[in-house]
C-alpha positions in Angstrom: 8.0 59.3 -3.4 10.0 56.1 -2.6 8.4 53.0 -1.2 10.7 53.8 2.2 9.3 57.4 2.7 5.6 56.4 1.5 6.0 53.8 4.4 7.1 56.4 6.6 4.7 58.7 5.8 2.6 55.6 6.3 3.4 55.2 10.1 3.5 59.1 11.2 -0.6 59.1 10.0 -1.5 56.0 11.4 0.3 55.8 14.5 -0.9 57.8 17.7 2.7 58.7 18.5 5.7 57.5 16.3 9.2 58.1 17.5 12.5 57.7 15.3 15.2 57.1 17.2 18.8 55.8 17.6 18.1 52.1 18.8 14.9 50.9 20.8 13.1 51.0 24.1 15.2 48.1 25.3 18.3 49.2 23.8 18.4 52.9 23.6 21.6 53.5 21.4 21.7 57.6 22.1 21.0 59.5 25.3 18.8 62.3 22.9 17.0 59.4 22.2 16.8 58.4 25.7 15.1 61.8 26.6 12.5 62.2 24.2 11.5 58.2 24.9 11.9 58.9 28.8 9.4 62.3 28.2 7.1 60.5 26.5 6.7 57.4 29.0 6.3 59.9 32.0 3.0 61.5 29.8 1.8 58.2 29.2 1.9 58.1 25.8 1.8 54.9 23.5 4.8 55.0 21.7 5.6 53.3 18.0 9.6 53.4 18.0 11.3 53.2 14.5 15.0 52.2 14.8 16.5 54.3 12.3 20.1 52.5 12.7 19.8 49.8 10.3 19.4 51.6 7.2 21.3 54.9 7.0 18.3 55.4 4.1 15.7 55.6 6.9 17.4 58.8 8.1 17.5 60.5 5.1 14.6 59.7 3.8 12.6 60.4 6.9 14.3 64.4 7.3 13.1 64.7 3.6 9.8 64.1 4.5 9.6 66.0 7.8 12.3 69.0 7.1 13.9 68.2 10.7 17.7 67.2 10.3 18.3 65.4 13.7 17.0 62.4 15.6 14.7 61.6 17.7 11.8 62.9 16.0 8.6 62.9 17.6 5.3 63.2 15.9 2.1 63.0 17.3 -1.3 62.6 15.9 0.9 62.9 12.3 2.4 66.3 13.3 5.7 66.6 14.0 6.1 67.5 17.6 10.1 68.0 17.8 13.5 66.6 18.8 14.5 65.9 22.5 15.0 69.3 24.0 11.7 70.5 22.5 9.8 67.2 23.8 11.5 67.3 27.1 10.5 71.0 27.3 6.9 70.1 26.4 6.8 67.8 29.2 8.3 70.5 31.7 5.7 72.7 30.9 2.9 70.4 30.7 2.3 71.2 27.1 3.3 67.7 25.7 0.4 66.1 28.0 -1.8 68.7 26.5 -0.8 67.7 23.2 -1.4 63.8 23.6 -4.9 65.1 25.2 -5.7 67.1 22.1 -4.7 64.8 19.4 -5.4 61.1 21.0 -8.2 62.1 23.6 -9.5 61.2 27.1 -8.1 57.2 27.4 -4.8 57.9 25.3 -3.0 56.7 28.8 -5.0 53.2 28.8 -3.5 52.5 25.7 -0.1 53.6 26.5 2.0 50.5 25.1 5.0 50.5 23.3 6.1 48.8 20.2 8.9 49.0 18.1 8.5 48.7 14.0 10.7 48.5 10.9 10.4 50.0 8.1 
C-alpha cells in the first residue's frame, strides 16, 4: 500500500465522517460535491473534508481503496456510505440520520464541526 492510501485509509477509520470532495466547505469546486456536503450539514454531522483537487493521485488512489469511481465519497464510521445522489437520498428518507445515530451515537450533533484535511 502506498504511504497516500495508508493515509487515506488512515482518515476514513479515524474520522467520524470523512468526505472527499471537489474543493472545500468554503470553496465548493463541484455542485455533487455541494450536495453530499449540504446533506450532511442538514443531519448535523461533523464533517472531515479532503480536497481531492490538488493531487490527481488522491483520486486514484482513494477509488482503489474504496472500489467507488466518482466523487464525493462519503464514509461514515469507516464505511463507505455513497456519492451525492445516494447521500442526498439517505437524508430524504431519514436513513442517513439513522446512520450517523448508529455509527457516532446520541451527541454526534454536539460535535458537528467541520474541518478540512490534506493528505
Amino acid at each position: 500500500m502506498t504511504q497516500l492510501r495508508t493515509r487515506i485509509d488512515e482518515l476514513i477509520k479515524t474520522e467520524p465522517v470523512t468526505l472527499f470532495m471537489k474543493g472545500t466547505p468554503q470553496l465548493i469546486m463541484c455542485g455533487n460535491s455541494e450536495r453530499a456536503l449540504r446533506a450532511l450539514r442538514e443531519a448535523g454531522a461533523p464533517v472531515t473534508a479532503v480536497d481531492i483537487m490538488p493531487d490527481p493521485q488522491i483520486r486514484q488512489e482513494l477509488s482503489a481503496l474504496s472500489g467507488w469511481p466518482t466523487i464525493p465519497q462519503v464514509f461514515v464510521g469507516g464505511e463507505l456510505i455513497g456519492g451525492a445522489d445516494i447521500v442526498q437520498e439517505l437524508a430524504e428518507t431519514g436513513e442517513l440520520e439513522q446512520k450517523l445515530l448508529e455509527s457516532l451515537g446520541e451527541g454526534y450533533r454536539g460535535r458537528a464541526v467541520e474541518k478540512t484535511v490534506t493528505v
